[in-house]
N, C-alpha and C positions, 0 to 999 in steps of 0.2 A: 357455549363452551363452559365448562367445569372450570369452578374455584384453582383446582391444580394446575390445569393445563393453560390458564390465563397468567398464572405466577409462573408457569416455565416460559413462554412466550414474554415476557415482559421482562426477566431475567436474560434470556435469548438476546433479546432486543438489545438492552444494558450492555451484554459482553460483546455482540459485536461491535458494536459503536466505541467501545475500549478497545478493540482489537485493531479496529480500522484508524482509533488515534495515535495509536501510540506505532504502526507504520509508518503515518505522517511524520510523527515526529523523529522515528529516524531516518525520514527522508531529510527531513530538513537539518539534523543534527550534521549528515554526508554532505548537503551543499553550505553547511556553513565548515565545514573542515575542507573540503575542495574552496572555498573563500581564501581561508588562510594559508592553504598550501599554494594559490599561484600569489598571494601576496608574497611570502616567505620565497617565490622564486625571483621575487625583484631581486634579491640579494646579488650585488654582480660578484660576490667574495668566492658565492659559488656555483659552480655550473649548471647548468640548466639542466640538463641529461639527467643531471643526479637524480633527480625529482620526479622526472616520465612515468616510469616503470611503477611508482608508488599513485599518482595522477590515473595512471591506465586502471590498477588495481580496481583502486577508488569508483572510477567512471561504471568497470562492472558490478559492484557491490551496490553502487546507485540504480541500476537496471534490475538487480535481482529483488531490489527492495520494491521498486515500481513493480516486476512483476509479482510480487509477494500482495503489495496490497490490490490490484485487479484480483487475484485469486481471492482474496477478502471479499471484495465487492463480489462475487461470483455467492460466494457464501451466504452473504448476504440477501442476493436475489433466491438462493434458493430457496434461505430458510423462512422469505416473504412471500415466497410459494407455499408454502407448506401455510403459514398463516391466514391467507386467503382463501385455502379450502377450510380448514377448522377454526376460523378466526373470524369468518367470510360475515358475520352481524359487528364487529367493535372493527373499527376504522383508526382508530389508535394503534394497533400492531403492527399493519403492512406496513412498507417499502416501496416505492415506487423506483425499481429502478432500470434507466431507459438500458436497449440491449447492448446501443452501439458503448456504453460503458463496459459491458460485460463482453464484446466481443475479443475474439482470437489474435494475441496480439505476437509479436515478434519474440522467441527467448531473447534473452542476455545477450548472449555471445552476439548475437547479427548487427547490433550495435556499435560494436567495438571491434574494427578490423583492421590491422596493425600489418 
């Protein structure tokens, strides 16, 4: 593989690995704010109801993120395809990623049924 195409592939590499963390973390950003929001529902000052509707919200925006980062990981696998055919002598580029990660998974909504 050429000088260039070994600095795109290794760049490739770099952004998705950013792209894939910084999902995580606002995965983790939603369940530490769903933390606070059923703490803040201890309050018996005020009613529980009040809160649901914002909880639901929540629960789908966490789903969308889940499915946000699979479609990463998808990306991922592909652009670890592409690297294994023009990469196929440096073992430093690929991905090994298993399918059952990459497989077909439920939208948002099927999760959340009210």
């Amino acid at each position: 593989m050429n000088q260039l195409a070994m600095s795109d592939a290794h760049n490739l590499k770099k952004l998705i690995r950013e792209a894939e963390a910084l999902a995580d973390e606002a995965i983790i950003a939603m369940a530490r704010l769903k933390q606070a929001m059923l703490s803040a529902r201890q309050n018996p000052e005020i009613e529980v109801h009040t809160r649901q509707r914002a909880l639901m919200r929540l629960t789908e925006a966490e789903a969308q993120a889940l499915s946000m980062s699979t479609n990463l990981l998808r990306v991922h696998d592909e652009l670890s395809k592409v690297a294994r055919i023009h990469a196929g002598s440096d073992p430093s580029i690929p991905t090994d990623v298993p399918a059952i990660a990459v497989a077909a998974t439920p939208g948002p909504r099927a999760m959340i049924e009210v």
